[in-house]
C-alpha positions as CSV (number, residue, x, y, z in Angstrom):
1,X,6.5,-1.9,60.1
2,X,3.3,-1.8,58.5
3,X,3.8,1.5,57.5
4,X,7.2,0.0,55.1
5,X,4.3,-2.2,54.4
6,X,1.8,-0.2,53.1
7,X,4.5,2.1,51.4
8,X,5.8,-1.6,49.7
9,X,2.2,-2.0,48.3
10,X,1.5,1.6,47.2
11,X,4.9,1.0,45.0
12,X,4.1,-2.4,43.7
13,X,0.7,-1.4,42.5
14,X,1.7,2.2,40.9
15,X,1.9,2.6,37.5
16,X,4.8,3.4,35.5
17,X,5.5,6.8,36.4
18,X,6.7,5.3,40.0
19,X,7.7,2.0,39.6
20,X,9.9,0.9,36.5
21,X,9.0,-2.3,35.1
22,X,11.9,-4.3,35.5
23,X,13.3,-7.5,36.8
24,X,15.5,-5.4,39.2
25,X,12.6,-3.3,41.3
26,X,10.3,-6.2,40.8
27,X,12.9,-8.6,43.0
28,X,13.3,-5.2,45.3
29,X,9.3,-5.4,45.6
30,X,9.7,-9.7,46.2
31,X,12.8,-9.6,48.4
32,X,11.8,-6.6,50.7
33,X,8.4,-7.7,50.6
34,X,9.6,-10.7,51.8
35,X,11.6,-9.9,55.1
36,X,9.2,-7.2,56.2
37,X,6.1,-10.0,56.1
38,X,8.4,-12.7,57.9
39,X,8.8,-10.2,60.5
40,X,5.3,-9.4,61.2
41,X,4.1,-13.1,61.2
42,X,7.2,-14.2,63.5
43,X,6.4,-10.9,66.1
44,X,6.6,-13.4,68.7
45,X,9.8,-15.0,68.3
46,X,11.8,-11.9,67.4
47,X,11.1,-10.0,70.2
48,X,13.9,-12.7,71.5
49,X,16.7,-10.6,70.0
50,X,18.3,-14.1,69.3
51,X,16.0,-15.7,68.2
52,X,16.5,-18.1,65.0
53,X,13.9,-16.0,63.5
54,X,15.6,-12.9,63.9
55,X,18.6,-14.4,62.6
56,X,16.7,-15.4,59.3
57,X,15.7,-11.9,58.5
58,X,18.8,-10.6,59.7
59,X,21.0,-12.2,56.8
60,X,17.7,-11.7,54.8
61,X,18.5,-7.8,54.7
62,X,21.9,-8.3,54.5
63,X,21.8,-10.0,51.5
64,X,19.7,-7.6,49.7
65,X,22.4,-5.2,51.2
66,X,25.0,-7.3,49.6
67,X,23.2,-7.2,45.9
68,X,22.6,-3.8,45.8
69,X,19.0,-3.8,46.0
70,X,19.3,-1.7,50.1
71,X,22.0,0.6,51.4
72,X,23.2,0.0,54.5
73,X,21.6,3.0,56.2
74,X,18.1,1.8,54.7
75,X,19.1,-2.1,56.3
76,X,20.2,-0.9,59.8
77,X,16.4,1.0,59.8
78,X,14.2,-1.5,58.7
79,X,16.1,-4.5,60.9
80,X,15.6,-2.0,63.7
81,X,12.2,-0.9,63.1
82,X,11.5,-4.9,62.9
83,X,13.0,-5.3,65.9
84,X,10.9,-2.5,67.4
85,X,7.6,-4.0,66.4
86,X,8.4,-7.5,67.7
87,X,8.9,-6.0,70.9
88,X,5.7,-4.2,71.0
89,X,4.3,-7.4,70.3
90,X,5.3,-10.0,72.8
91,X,3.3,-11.0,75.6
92,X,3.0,-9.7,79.2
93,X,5.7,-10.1,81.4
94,X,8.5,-9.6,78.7
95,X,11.5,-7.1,79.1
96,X,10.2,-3.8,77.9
97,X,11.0,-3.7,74.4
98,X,14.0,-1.3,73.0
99,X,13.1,1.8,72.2
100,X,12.4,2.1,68.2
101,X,14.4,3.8,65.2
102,X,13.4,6.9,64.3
103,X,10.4,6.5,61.8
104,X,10.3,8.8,58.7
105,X,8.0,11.6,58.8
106,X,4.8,10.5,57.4
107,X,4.2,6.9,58.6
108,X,2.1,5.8,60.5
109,X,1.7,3.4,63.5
110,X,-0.6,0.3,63.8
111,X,-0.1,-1.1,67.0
112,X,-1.9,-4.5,66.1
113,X,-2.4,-6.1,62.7
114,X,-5.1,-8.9,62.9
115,X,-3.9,-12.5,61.1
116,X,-6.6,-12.4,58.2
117,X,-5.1,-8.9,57.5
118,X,-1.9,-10.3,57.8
119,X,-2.7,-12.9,55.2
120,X,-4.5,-11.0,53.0
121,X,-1.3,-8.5,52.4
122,X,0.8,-11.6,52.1
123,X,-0.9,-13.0,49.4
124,X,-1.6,-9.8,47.6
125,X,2.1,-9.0,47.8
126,X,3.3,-12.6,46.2
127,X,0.4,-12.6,43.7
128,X,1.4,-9.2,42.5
129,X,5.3,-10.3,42.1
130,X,4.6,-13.1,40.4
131,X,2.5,-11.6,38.2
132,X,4.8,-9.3,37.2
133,X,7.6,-12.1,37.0
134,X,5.0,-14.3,34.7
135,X,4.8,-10.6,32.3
136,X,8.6,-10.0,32.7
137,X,9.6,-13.3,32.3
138,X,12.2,-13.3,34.4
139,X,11.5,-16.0,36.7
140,X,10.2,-19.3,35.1
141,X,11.6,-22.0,37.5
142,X,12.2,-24.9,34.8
143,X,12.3,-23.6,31.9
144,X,15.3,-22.9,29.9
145,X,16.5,-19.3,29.2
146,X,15.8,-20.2,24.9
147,X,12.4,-20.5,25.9
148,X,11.7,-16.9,27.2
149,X,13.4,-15.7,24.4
150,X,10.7,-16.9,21.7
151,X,7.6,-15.8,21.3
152,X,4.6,-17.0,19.0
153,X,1.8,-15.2,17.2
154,X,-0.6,-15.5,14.8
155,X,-3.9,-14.8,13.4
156,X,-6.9,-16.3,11.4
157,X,-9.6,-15.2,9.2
158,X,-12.6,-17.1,8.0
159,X,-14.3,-14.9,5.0
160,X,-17.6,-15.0,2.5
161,X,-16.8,-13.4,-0.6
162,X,-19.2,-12.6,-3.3
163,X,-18.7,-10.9,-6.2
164,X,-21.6,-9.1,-8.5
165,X,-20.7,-7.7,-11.9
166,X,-22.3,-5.4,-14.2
167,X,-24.1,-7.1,-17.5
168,X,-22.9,-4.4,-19.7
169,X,-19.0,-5.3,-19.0
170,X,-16.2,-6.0,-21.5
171,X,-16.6,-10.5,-22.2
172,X,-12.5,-10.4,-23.5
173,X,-10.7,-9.0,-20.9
174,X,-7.5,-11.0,-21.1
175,X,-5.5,-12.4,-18.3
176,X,-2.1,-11.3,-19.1
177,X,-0.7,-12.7,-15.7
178,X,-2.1,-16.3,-16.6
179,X,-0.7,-15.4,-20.3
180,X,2.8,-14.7,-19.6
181,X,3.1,-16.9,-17.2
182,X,2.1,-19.7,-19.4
183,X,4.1,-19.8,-22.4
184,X,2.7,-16.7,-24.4
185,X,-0.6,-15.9,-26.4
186,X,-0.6,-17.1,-30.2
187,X,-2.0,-14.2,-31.2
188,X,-2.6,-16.0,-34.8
189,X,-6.5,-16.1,-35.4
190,X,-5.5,-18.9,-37.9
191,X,-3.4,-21.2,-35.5
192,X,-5.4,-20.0,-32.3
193,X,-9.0,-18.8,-32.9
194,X,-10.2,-19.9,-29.3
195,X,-7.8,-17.3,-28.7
196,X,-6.6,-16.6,-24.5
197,X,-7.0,-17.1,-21.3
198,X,-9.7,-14.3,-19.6
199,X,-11.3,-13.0,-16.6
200,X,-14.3,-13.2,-15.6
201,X,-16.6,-10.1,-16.4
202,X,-20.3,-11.1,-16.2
203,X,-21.1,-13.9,-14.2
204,X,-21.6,-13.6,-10.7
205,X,-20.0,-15.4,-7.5
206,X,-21.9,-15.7,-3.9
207,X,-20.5,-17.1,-1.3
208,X,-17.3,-18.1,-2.2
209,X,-15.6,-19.3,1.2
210,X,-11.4,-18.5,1.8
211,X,-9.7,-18.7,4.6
212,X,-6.6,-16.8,5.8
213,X,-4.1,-18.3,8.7
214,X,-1.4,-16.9,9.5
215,X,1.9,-18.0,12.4
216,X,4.9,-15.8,13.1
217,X,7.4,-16.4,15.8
218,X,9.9,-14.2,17.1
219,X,13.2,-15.0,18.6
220,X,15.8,-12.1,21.0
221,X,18.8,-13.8,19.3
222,X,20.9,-11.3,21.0
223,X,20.7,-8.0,22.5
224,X,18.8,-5.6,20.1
225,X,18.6,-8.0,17.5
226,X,15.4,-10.3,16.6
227,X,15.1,-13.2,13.7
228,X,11.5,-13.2,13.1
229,X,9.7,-16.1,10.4
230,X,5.8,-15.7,9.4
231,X,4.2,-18.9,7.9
232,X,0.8,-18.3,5.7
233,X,-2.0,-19.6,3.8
234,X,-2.4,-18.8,-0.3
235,X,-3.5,-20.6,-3.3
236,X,-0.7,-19.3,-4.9
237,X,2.7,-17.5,-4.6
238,X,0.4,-14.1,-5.3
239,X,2.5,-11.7,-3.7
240,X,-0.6,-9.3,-2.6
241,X,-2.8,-12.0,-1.2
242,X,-2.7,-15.0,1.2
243,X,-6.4,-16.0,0.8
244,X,-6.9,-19.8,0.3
245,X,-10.0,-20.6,-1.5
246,X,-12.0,-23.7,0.3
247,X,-13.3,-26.6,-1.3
248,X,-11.6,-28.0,-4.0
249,X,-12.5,-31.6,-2.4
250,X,-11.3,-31.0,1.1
251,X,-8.0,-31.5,0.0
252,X,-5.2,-30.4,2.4
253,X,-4.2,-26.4,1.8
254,X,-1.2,-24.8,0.7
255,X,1.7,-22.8,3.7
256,X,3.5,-20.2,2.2
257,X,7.0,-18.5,3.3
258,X,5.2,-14.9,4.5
259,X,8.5,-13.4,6.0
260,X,11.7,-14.2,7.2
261,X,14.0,-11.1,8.7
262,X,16.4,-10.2,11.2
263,X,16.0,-6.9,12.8
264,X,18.6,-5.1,14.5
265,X,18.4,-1.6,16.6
266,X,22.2,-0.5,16.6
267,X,21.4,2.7,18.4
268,X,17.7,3.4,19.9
269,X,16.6,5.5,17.0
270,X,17.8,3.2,14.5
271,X,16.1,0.0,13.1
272,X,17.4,-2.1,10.4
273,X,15.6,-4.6,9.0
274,X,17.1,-7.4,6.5
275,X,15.2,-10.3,4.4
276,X,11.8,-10.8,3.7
277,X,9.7,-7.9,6.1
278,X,6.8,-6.2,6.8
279,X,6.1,-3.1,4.9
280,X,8.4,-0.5,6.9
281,X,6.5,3.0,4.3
282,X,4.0,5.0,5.7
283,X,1.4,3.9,2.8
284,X,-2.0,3.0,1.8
285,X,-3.3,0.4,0.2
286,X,-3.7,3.0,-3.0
287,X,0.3,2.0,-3.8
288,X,1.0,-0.8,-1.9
289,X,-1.7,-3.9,-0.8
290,X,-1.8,-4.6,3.3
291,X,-0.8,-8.5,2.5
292,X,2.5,-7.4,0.5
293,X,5.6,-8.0,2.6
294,X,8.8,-6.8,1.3
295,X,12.0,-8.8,-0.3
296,X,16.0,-6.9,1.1
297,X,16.8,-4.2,3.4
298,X,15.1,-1.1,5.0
299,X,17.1,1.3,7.6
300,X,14.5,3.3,9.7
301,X,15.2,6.5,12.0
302,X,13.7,9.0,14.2
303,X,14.8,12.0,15.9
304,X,12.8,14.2,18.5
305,X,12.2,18.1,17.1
306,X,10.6,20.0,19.1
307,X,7.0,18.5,20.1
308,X,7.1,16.7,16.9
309,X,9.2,13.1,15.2
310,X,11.0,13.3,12.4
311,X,10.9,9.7,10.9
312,X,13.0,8.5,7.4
313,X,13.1,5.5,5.7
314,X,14.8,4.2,2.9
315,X,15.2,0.6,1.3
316,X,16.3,-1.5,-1.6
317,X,14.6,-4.6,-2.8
318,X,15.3,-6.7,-5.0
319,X,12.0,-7.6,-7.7
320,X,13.7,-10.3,-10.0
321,X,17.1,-11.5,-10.5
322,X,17.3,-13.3,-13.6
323,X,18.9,-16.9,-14.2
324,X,22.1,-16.9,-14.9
325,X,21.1,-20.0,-17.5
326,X,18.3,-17.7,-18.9
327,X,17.1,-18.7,-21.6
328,X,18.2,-22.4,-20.9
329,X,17.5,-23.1,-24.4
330,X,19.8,-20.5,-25.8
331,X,23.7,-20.9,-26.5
332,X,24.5,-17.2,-26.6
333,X,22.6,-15.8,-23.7
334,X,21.0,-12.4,-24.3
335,X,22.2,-9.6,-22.5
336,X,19.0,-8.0,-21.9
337,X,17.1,-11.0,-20.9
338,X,19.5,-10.8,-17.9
339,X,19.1,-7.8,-16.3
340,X,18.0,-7.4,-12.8
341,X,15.3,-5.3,-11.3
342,X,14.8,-3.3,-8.1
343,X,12.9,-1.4,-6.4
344,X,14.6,2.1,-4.5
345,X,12.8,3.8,-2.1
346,X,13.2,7.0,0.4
347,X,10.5,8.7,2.6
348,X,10.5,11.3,5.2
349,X,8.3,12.2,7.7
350,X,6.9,13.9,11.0
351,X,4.6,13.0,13.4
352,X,2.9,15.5,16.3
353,X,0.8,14.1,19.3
354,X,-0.9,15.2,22.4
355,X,-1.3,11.9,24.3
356,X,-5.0,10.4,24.6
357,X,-6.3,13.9,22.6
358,X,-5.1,13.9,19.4
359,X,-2.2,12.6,16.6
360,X,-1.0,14.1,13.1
361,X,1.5,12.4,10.7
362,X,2.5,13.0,7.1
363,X,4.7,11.8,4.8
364,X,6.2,12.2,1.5
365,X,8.2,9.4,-0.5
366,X,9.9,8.5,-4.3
367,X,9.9,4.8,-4.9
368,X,12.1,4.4,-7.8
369,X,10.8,1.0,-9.9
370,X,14.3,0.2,-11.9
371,X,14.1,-2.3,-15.1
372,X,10.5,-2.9,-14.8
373,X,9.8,-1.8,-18.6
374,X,9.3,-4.2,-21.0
375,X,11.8,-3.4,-24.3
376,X,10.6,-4.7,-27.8
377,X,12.9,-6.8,-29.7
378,X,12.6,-5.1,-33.1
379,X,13.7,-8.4,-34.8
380,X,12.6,-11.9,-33.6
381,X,13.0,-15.3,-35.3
382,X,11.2,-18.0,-34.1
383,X,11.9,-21.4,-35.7
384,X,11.5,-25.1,-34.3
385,X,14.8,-25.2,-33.2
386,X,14.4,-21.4,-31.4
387,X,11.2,-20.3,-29.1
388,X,12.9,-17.5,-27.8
389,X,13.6,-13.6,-28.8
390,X,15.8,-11.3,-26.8
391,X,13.4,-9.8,-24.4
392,X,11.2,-12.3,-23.0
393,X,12.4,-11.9,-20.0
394,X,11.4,-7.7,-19.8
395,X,7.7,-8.9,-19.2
396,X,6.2,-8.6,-15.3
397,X,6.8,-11.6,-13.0
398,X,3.5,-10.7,-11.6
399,X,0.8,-8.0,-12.8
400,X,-3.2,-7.9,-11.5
401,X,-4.7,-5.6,-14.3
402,X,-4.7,-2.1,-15.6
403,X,-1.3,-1.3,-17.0
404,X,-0.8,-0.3,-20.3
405,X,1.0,-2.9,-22.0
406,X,2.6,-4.2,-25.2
407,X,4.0,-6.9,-27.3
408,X,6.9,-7.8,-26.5
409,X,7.9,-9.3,-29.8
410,X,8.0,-8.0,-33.8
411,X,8.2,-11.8,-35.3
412,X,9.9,-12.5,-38.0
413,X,9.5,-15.6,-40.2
414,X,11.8,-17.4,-43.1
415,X,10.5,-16.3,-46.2
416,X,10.1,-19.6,-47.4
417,X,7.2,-19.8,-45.0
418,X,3.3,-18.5,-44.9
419,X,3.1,-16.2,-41.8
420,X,0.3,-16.6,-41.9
421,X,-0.1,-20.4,-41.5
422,X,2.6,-19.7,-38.5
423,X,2.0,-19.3,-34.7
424,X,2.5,-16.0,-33.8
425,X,3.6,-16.4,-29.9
426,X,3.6,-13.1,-27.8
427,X,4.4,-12.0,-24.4
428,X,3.1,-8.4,-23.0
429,X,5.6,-5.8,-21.3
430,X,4.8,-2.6,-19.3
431,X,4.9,0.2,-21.5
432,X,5.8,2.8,-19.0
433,X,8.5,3.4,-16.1
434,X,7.4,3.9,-13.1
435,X,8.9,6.4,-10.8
436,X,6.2,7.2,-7.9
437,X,5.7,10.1,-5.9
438,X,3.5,9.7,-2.6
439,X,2.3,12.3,-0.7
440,X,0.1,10.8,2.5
441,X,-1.5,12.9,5.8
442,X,-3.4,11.1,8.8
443,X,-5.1,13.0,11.7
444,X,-6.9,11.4,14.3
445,X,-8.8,12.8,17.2
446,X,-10.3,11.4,20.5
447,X,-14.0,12.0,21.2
448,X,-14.1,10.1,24.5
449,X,-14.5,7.0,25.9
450,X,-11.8,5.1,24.1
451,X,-13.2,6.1,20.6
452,X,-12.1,8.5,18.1
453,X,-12.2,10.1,14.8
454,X,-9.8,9.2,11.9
455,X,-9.1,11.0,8.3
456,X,-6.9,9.8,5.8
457,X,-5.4,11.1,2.8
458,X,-3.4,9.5,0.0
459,X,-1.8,11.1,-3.1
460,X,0.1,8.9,-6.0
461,X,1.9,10.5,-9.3
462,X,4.3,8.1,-11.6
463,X,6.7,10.7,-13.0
464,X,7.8,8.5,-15.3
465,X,4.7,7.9,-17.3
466,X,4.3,9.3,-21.2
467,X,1.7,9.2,-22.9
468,X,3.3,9.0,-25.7
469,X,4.1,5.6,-27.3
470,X,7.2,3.8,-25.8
471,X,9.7,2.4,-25.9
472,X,9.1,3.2,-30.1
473,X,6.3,4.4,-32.1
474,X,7.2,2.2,-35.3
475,X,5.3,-0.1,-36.9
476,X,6.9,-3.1,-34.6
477,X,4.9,-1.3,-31.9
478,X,1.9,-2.8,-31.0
479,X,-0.1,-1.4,-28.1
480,X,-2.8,-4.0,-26.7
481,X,-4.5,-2.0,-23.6
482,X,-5.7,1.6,-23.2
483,X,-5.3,2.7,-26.6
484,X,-6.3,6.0,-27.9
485,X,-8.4,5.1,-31.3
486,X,-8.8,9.1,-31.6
487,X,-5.1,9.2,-31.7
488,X,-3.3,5.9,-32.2
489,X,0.1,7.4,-31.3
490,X,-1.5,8.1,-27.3
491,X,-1.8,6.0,-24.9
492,X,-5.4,6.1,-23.5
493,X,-4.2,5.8,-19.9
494,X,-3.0,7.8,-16.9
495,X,-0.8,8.5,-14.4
496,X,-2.4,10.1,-10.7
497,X,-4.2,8.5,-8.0
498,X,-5.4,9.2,-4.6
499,X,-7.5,7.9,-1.8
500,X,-9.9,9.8,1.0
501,X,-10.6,7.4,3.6
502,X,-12.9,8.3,7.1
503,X,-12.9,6.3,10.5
504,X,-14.7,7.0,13.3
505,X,-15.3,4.7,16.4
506,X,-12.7,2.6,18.3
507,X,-8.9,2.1,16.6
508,X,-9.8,-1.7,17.3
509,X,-12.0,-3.8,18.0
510,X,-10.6,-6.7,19.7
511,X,-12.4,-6.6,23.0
512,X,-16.5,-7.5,23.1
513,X,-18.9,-4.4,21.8
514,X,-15.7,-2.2,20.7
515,X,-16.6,-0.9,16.9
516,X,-15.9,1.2,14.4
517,X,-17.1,2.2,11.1
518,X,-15.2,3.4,7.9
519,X,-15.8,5.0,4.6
520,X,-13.5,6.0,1.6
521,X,-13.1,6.9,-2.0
522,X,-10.7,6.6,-4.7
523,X,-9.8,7.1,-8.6
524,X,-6.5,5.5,-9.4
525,X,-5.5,5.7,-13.0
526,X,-4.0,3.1,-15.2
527,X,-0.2,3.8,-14.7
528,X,-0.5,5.6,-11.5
529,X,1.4,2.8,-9.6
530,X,2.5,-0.9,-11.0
531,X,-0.8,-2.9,-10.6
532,X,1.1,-6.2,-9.6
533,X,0.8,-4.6,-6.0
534,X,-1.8,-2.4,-5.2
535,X,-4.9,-3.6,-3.5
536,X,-6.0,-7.4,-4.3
537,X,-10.0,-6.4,-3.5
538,X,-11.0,-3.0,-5.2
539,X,-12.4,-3.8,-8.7
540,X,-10.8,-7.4,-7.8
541,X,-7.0,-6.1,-8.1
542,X,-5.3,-3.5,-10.5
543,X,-5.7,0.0,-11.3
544,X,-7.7,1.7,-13.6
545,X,-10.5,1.6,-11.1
546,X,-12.6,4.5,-9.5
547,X,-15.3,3.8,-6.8
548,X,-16.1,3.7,-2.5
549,X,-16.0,1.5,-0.1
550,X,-17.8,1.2,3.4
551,X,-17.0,-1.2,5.9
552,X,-17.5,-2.1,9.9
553,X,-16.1,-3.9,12.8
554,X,-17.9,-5.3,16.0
555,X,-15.7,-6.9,18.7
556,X,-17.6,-10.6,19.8
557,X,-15.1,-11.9,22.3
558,X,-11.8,-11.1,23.4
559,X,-9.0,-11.3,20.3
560,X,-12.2,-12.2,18.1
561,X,-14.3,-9.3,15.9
562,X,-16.7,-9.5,13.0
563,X,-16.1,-7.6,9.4
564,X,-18.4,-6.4,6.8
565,X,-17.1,-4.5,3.7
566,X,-18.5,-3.3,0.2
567,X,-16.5,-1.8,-2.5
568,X,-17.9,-1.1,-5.1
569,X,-15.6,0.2,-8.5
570,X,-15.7,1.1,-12.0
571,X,-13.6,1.6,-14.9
572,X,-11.8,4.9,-14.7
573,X,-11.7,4.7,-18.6
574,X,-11.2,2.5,-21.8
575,X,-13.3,-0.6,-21.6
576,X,-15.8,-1.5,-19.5
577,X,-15.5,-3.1,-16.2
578,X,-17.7,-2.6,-13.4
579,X,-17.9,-5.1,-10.3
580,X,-19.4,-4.9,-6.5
581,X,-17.8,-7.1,-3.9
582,X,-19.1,-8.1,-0.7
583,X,-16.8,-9.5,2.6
584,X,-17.8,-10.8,5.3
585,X,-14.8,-12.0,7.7
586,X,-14.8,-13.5,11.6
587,X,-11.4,-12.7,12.5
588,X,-9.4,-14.4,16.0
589,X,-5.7,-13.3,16.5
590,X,-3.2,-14.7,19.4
């Protein structure tokens, strides 16, 4: 008996190569488990072969025997093995006991089991079940079957951000975001001579305090399928950022709708994923910031090849759809102004690994950026009673910096009037298309004890980028950013990026004294990728921007690590813009 006991144990503590973790072997552990310790407690009693005791673990077995969780063969062998022991164990002056079932080869016989031994296996044995019932979740005596289905997640991130800039910089860099999104720039010195809204260039910021919280929770609405919803912090609907500047006179912060998706797994090696997701690329930050989630549908594959994966993706999101009412203002709605755009995108990849030694992965993708160019509207009248032109609506919904860009408008006024007395209203539009190749390769090595060496590479080309003029070189045509003066027909600007990035130390650091330090450089050129969603902290968001940044994480407490990053970045060209930040961020996740 204590043989089936010990070889009970051995099983219940093995790791996954012996015992499958399931509900199924983990009842086999509690139920088995179960008659095998009322036996050895009740020794006495059962060596009365009718004893009520004996009865008990009689229908015991049988029952397991009727669930499938013993064979018959295996029930006749413990019940008489059980019986067996009992006898061994009664007290002088009993019949001699019966003589045993035949034990398997291999066990071994312990003709007395003290009670603190006894005990100690007992409560080993139960704590173990239950612990692996608590894990499994499937037994939670009172709680309703919803509530194992749900669970909750989140994280939080306290930061200090300062920002140092170079006295030499640009003073009138303009903010086109804050521009278009504000009812245009009167670009009339006349009408306007404050002129537009701008960044800051010059003067520093220390110790500006943000906060980031974040809470997800994830429902198994049915068998392979799960609705997921992420709540988050932001001081705006910035779709590259969900930092929440403090202060402001304590007043109460802004939650944000982070994601909401369904994911569904119709085979094993398929995953489709529908609504508002996580980003499902293989990508850096270089192309696509770590905050951005992703707006429609991505289907996601791999197949086994050999020692390696083969991993595809592809997806189709939606960037804008326009009102149907757009312009409100306007009784013959522009065609143009109506237009959708979207985003297409394919990658394929491979992976190789050699468990706890070493991993490899590379991939290569096209993201296809559809209707993001801004068109001129050769002709526009503006008049009291009309504000609009044609292709207002071609300008970005949301843009950081670096893009070339370019009015939007060629205005037109009643010759009766002075133009020149007139406000001259203008919206900006991306000059170029923007069809994206990305190449990107990660290798990472162990070096022992838990830590390991990491190398990252990232590679960006816009195929659909020309340097010359577009959509028209006319006179309508007016550039505003990275212009060529040596040759006013060029753009000034450029279309390649890429990214070298080193890691060494632990993959995280969410347990006390794990760490790791990193170090990277980049040069990403004006048009390399849209700006509106590449990284929201190099050179303070956008391309255009060359520089390094070093960073390092120290686990404090279980869940809760300490961050420090510098990046420091230039101007890759055209005006001048150089800025150093520092980060400091205590991060807790649950």
């Amino acid at each position: 008996m204590v043989a089936h006991v010990a070889s009970l144990r051995s099983a219940a503590m093995a790791g996954p190569d012996r015992v499958s973790r399931t509900a199924r072997r983990a009842r086999l552990i509690g139920g088995v488990s179960a008659a095998v310790l009322l036996a050895m407690t009740a020794a006495p009693a059962l060596a009365q072969q009718t004893s009520p005791e004996m009865a008990v673990v009689d229908k015991l077995i049988q029952r397991l025997v009727a669930r499938g969780v013993l064979d018959q063969s295996d029930a006749d062998a413990l019940l008489a093995q059980a019986k067996a022991e009992a006898a061994r164990a009664a007290p002088q002056g009993q019949p001699p006991a019966p003589a045993a079932a035949a034990v398997a080869p291999g066990a071994v016989r312990v003709p007395y089991i003290p009670q603190t031994v006894r005990d100690e296996i007992k409560n080993e044995v139960r704590g173990e079940v239950m612990q692996q019932a608590k894990e499994e979740g499937w037994a939670a005596p009172g709680f309703p079957d919803w509530v194992r289905r749900i669970r909750w997640s989140g994280d939080l991130r306290a930061r200090l951000e300062s920002q140092y800039y170079d006295s030499g910089n640009f003073a009138g860099y303009l903010d086109f975001n804050a521009i278009n999104n504000g009812g245009g720039l009167d670009v009339n010195p006349v009408t306007n001579p404050a002129g537009g809204a701008t960044l800051n260039t010059r003067n520093d910021r220390e110790a500006v305090a943000r906060l980031r919280a974040r809470l997800a929770v994830s429902a198994d609405v049915a068998e392979n399928v799960t609705a997921t919803i992420r709540l988050a912090t932001g001081s705006d609907g910035s779709p590259v950022s969900t930092n929440q500047t403090l202060g402001g006179g304590l007043s109460k912060k802004e939650i944000w709708l982070d994601r909401a998706y369904v994911e569904m797994k119709p085979i094993d090696a398929v995953t489709v994923a529908v609504g508002r997701l996580p980003n499902p690329f293989f990508t850096t930050e270089l192309m696509f910031d770590d905050d951005l989630n992703f707006d429609g549908m991505a289907v996601s594959g791999t197949v086994p090849l050999g020692g390696a994966k083969l991993f595809a993706t592809a997806g189709a999101f939606p960037l804008d759809f326009r009102s149907n009412n757009s312009p409100s203002v306007a009784a013959d709605k522009p065609t143009v102004d109506n237009e959708n755009r979207w985003l297409w995108a394919g990658q394929l990849g491979a992976s190789w690994e050699e468990k706890n030694h070493w991993r490899v992965k590379g991939a290569a993708g096209y993201f296809f950026f559809d209707g993001v160019r801004g068109r001129l509207d050769p002709a526009c009248e503006i008049t009291p009673e009309k504000s609009y032109c044609a292709t207002d609506g071609t300008r970005p919904g949301f843009m950081q910096k670096g893009n070339t860009l370019f009015l939007l408008r060629n205005l037109l006024f009643p010759t009766a009037t002075n133009p020149d007395q007139q406000k001259q209203v203008q919206y900006f539009g991306l000059s170029q298309d923007f069809h994206i190749l990305n190449l990107g390769l990660e290798g990472e090595a162990s070096i022992g004890q838990g830590r390991v060496v990491n190398l990252r590479g990232d590679y960006v080309k816009n195929l659909g980028f020309s340097q010359r003029k577009a959509p028209t070189s006319g006179q309508f045509y007016v550039p505003v950013t990275n212009v060529n003066t040596a040759d006013p027909d060029r753009y000034y600007g450029g279309d390649t990026g890429w990214m070298v990035r080193a890691t060494v130390g632990h993959p995280s650091t969410t347990e006390p004294f794990q760490w790791n330090l990193s170090a990277s450089y980049r040069r990403l050129e004006s048009d390399a990728v849209l700006d509106a969603f590449t990284d929201s902290d190099f050179h303070l968001g956008g391309t255009n921007a060359k520089g390094y940044t070093v960073s390092g994480n120290l686990g404090l407490f279980h869940n809760v690590w300490l961050n420090a990053r510098w990046l420091s970045a230039d101007e890759v060209n055209n005006l001048p813009f150089s800025v150093d930040v520092l980060q400091i961020d205590l991060n807790a996740k649950f």
